[in-house]
C-alpha positions as CSV (number, residue, x, y, z in Angstrom):
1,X,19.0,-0.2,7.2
2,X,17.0,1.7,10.0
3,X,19.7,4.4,9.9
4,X,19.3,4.8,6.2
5,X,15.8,5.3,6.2
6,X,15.6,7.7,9.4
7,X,19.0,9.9,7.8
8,X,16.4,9.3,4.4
9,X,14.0,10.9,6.2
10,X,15.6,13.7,7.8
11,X,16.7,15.1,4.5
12,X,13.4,14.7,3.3
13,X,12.0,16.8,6.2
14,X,15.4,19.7,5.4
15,X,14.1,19.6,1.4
16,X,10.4,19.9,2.2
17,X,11.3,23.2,4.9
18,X,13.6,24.9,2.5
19,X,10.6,24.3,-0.2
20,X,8.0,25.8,2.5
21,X,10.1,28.4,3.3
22,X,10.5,29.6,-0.4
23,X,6.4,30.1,-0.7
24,X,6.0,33.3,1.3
25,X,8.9,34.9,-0.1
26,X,7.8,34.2,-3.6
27,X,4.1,34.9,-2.8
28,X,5.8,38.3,-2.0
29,X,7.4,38.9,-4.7
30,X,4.9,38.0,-7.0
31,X,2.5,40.6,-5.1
32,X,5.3,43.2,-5.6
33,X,5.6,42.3,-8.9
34,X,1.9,42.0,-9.9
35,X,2.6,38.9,-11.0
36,X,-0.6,37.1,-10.5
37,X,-0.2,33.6,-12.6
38,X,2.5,33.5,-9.8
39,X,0.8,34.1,-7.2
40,X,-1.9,32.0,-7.8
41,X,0.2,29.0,-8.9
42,X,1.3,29.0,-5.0
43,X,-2.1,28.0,-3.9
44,X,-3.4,24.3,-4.4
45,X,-5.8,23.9,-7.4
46,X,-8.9,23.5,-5.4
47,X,-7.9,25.8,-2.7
48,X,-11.0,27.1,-1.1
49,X,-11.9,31.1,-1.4
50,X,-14.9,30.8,0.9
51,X,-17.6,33.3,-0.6
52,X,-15.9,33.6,-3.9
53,X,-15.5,29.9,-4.6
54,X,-13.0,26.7,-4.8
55,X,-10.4,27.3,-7.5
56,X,-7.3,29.5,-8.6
57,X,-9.3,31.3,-10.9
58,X,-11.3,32.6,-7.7
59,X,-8.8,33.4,-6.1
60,X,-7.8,35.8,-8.9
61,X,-11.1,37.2,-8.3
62,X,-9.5,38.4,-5.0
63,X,-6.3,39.6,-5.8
64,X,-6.7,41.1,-8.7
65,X,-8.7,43.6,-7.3
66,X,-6.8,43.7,-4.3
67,X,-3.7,45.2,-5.5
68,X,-5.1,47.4,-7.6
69,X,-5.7,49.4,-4.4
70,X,-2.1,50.6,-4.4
71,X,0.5,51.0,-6.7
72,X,3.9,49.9,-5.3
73,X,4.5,47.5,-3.0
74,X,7.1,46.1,-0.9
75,X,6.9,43.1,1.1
76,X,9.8,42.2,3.9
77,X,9.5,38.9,4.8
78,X,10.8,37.0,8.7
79,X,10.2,35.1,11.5
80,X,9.3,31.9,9.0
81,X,8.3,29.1,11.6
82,X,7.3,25.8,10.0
83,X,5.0,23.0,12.0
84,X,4.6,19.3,10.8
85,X,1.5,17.6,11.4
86,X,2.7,14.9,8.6
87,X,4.8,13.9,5.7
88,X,2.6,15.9,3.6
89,X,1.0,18.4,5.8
90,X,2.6,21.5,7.7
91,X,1.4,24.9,9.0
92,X,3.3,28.1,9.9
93,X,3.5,31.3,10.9
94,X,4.9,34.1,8.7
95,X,6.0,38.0,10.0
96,X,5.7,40.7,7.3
97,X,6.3,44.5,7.2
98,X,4.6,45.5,3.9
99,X,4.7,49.0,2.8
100,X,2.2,50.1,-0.3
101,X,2.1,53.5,-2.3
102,X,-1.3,54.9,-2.2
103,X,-1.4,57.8,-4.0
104,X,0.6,60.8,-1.8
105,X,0.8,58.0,1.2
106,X,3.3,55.5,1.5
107,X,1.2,52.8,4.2
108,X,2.9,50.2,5.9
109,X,1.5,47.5,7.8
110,X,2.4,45.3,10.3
111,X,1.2,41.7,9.2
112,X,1.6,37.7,10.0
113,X,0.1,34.9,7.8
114,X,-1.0,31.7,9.4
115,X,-0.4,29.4,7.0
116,X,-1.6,25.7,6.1
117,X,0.8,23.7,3.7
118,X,0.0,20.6,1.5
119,X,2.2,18.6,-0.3
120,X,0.8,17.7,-4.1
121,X,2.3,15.6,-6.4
122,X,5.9,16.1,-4.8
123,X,5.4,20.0,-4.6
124,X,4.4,21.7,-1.6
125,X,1.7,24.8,-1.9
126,X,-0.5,27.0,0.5
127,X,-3.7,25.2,1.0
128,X,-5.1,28.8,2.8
129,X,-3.4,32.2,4.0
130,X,-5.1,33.9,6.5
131,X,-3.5,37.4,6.8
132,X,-3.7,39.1,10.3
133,X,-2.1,42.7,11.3
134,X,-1.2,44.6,14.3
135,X,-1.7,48.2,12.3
136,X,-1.7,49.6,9.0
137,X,-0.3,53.9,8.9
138,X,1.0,56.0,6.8
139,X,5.0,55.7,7.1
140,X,5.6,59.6,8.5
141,X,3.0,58.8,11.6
142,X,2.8,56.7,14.4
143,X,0.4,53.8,14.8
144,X,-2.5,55.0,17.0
145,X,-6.0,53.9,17.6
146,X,-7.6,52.6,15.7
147,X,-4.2,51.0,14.1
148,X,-6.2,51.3,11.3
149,X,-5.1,54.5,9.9
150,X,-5.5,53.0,6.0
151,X,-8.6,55.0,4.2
152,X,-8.8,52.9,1.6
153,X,-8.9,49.5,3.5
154,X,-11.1,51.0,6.7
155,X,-13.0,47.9,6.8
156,X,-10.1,45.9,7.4
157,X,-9.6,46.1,11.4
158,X,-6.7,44.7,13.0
159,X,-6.7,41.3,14.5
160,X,-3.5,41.4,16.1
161,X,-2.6,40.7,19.1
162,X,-6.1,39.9,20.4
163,X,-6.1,36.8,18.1
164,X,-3.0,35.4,19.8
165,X,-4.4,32.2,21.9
166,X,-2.2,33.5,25.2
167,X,-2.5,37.3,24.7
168,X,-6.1,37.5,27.4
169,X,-4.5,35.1,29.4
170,X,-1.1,37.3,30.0
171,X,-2.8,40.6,30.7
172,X,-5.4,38.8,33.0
173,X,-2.6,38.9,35.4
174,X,-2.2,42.6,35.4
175,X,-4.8,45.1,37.1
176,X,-6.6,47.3,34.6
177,X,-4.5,50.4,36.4
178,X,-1.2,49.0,35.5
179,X,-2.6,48.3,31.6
180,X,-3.2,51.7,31.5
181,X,0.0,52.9,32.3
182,X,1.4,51.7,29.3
183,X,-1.4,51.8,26.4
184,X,-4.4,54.0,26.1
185,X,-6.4,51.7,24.6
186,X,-6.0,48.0,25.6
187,X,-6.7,45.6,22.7
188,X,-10.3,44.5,22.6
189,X,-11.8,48.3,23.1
190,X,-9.7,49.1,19.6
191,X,-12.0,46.8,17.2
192,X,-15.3,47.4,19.7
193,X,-15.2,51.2,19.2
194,X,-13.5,51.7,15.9
């Protein structure tokens, strides 16, 4: 009987990761589509939008104006990595290389979403997104300092990789001469001075 349960079990676990794993891509196609009933019907009922409120209908108040800020968009979405903390609980990490039409300027951004799941009634959802990126540019140049080469969302500075909980750590180990051999503007100085 123990088998049973534990082989129960696993599939459960396979189901509830193929279920997870279907939210970001549909959250991106429901941005590319401006689908927003879709979009927000990802999101648990009460999910919290800070500032704005607790609700889907606040988080509309988000999006809505959001991608109204560009015309096309495109979302490629990799590098899913699911986490369990429970049966009913999970968070992950999401990579995405969005492009969006802005006008003459086609802007693409590097981007990954740390993610908290909840399971609700049998049906997993986001409980929150938090959306981090390395740079945002127009597709003909280079990213460059400040990696926030995106005039309509200036305000909007990269996170990424400062935010990574081991990035200090690594390049504590190398001398400030040997940074600046290969970058010249080590993370930190980008968001101080932008």
């Amino acid at each position: 009987m123990a088998e049973a349960t534990s082989l129960e079990k696993r599939i459960e676990r396979i189901e509830s990761r193929m279920e997870i794993a279907e939210l970001p891509t549909r959250y991106a196609r429901a941005v590319d589509a401006r689908d927003i009933d879709t979009w927000i019907g990802l999101f648990v009922e009460d999910v919290d939008c800070g500032r704005r409120g607790k609700g889907r209908e606040a988080l509309r108040t988000f999006i809505d104006p959001s991608v109204r800020t560009f015309y096309r968009s495109i979302h490629f979405i990799c590098g899913h990595t699911v986490d369990f903390i429970d049966d009913d609980t999970a968070t992950g990490t999401v990579y995405c290389r969005a492009e969006h039409e802005d006008g003459d300027e086609w802007v693409t951004m590097a981007i990954i979403y740390f993610d908290r799941y909840v399971r609700r009634d049998g049906r997993w959802y986001f409980e929150r997104r938090s959306e981090k990126h390395w740079y945002s540019v127009d597709e003909l140049d280079r990213p460059r300092a400040p990696f926030q080469l995106w005039d309509r969302w200036s305000d909007r500075l990269p996170h990424l990789p400062q935010d990574f909980p081991t990035w200090a750590g690594f390049w504590e180990k190398s001398s400030a001469e040997d940074v600046a051999k290969i970058t010249r503007l080590p993370v930190g100085h980008s968001r101080d001075k932008a």
